[in-house]
C-alpha angles and dihedrals in degrees: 000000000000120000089249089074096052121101120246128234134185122239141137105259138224126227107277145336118306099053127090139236133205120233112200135146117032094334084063091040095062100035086050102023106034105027094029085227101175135179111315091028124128132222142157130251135206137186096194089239098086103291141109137150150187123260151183128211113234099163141036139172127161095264096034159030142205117204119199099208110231104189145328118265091170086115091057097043102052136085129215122220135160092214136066123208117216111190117188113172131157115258114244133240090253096059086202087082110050084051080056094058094039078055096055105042084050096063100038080058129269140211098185147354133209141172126225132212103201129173091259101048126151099200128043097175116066120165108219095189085064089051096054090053099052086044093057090037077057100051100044091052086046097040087234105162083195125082106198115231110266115215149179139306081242128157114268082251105060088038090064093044095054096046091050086057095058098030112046097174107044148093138261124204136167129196107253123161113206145078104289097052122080138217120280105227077053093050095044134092109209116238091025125124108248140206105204118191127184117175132220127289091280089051121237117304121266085249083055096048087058101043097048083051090048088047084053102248121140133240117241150194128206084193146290093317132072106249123208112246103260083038090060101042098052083045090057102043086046092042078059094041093055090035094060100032088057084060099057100047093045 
């Protein structure tokens, strides 16, 4: 059997290969419990931060398991590129939809989420610990070795300050549909970190327009029609994604 058909797990991980780790808690629920896994099976483990590799289960109980690791398959498992995606939306009233789009950037591939809390928001309440969830269900089924950071709800503000702290040389879009906003494949320098906003149904308020501009962030289109919010933000990280994959092969 290849490594691409083993099931994933989440645990902190040791140095190197030969030494074990315990599974306990949900991570052990679903290997024992849900995929049956039993002693002399194989699975692959990842810490979010880069790095996976390959175990053996060499004990198992009801409540936990130890895993011998085998070998590190971090190197096979990774991708390298030269840019970071940032995307910051506002979550939507049906919460089923937000958890879609946390779903899908997750697996075109994040840097980071975060969660805005504009003037014209539809949802105050927003529980962090479900979204984490749904972001490491996401990576395991995408084989991603990476969990992207998870944040706020904060004001788009906020939200641009504290990126441009920690990312001097990058851009800074938000979704904004009318004459006076550009393109994004126009706006965006191939191969640059980005920090992509889109607001809530009802668009980001006219204070919050000016402020994101004085704050230096750019005004951008995803084309001619008016997008959902889950629907704009995938657009956008795949837009960066294309944009930058055209690039490379050209």
């Amino acid at each position: 059997m290849g490594t691409d058909s083993l099931p994933w797990c989440f645990s902190p991980l040791p140095d190197g290969p030969g030494q074990t780790v315990t599974l306990q808690g949900d991570e052990w629920h679903h290997c024992h419990h849900v995929l049956r896994l039993s002693l002399g099976q194989h699975l692959i483990l990842f810490n979010g931060y880069g790095q996976c590799m390959e175990g053996e289960i060499v004990s198992a109980t009801r409540h936990e398991g130890v895993v011998t690791l085998l070998r590190d398959l971090s190197a096979a498992y990774s991708v390298s590129r030269g840019y970071s995606i940032t995307a910051a939306f506002a979550p939507t009233k049906n919460i089923d939809r937000t958890e879609f789009a946390v779903e899908k950037l997750v697996e075109l591939g994040i840097d980071a989420i975060c969660f805005l809390e504009c003037d014209h928001s539809e949802r105050s309440h927003l529980r962090l610990d479900r979204m984490e969830k749904i972001i490491l269900s996401a990576a395991k089924q995408s084989r991603k070795i990476h969990l992207p950071r998870l944040t706020g709800p904060v004001s788009p503000v906020e939200v641009i300050r504290d990126y441009k702290e920690r990312n001097r040389a990058s851009g800074i879009y938000f979704g904004h549909l009318d004459e006076s906003s550009g393109p994004l494949p126009q706006n965006y320098r191939r191969g640059q970190d980005v920090l992509l906003l889109i607001g809530p149904e009802g668009g980001f308020s006219v204070a919050e327009t000016t402020l994101m501009k004085q704050e230096g962030a750019t005004a951008v289109t995803l084309g001619p029609y008016r997008l959902r919010v889950e629907t704009a933000i995938i657009s956008a990280c795949v837009a960066i994604h294309v944009l930058n994959e055209a690039q490379t092969q050209s």
